[in-house]
C-alpha positions in Angstrom: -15.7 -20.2 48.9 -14.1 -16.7 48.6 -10.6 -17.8 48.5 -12.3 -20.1 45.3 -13.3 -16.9 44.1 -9.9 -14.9 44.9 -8.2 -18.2 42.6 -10.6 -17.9 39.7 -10.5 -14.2 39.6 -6.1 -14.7 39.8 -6.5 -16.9 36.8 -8.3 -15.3 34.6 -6.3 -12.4 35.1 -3.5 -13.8 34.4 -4.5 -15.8 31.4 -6.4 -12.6 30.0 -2.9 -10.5 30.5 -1.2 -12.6 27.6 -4.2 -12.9 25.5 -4.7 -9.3 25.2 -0.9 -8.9 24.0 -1.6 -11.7 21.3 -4.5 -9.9 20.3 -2.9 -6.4 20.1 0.0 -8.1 18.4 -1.7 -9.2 15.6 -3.9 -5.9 14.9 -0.4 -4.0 14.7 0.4 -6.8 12.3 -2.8 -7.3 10.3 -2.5 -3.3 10.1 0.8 -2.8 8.9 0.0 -5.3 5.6 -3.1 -2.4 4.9 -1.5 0.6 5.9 2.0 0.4 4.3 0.4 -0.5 0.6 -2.1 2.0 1.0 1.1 4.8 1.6 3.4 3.3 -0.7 0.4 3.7 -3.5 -0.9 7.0 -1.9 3.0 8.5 -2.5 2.9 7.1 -5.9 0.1 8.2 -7.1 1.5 12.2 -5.6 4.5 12.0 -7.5 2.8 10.8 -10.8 0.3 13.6 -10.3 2.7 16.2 -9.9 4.8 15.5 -13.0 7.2 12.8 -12.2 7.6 8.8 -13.0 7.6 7.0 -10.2 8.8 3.6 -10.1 6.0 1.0 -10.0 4.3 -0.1 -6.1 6.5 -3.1 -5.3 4.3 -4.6 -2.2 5.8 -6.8 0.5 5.3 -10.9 0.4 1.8 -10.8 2.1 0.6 -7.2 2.3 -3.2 -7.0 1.5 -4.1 -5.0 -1.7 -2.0 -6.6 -4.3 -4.7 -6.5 -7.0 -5.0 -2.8 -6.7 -0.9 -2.3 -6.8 -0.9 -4.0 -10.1 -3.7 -1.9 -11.2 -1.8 1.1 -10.4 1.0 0.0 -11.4 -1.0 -0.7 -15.2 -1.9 3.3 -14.8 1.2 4.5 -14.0 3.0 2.5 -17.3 0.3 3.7 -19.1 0.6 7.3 -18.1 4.6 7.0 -18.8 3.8 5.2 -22.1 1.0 8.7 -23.1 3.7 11.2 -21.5 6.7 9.8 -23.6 4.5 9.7 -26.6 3.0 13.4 -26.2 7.1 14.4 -25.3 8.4 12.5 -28.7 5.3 14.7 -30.6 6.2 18.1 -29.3 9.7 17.6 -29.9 9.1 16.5 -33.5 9.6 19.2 -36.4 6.0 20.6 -37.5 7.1 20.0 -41.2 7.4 16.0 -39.9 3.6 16.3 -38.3 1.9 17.3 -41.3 3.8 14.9 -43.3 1.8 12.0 -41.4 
């Protein structure tokens, strides 16, 4: 009966060993489709903040949080589309502005 036990106990260590690297493998992997969009948009978001156009969040084939890249992406053209518009108006002679 103890050498029963001494097998069971072998077995199910040695079947849990694998299964736990499965298990870890896929939360790197699950983690890795959250946590690179949520950087890429995070750096985006920085360098429109501070002045600059950024290109728009190109996600990879089966990262998580694709409707909120194309969101962001709709806010960043927009705030290129107001900052080239506001540019063209300050660079535009005042006798042209009161024309219109």
């Amino acid at each position: 009966m103890n050498q029963l036990k001494g097998h069971i106990f072998y077995r199910l260590f040695y079947f849990s060993i694998p299964l736990l690297v499965v298990i870890m493998g896929c939360c790197i992997v699950f983690t890795h489709k959250i946590a690179g969009p949520i950087y890429n948009m995070e750096n985006k978001l920085e360098k429109l903040l501070a002045g600059e156009n950024p290109p728009l969040i190109v996600l990879r084939k089966g990262d998580e949080l694709q409707e909120l890249a194309d969101k962001l992406n709709a806010t960043i053209t927009t705030f290129k589309d107001l900052r080239e518009k506001s540019s063209k108006n300050a660079a535009s002679p005042k006798w042209l502005k009161q024309s219109r």
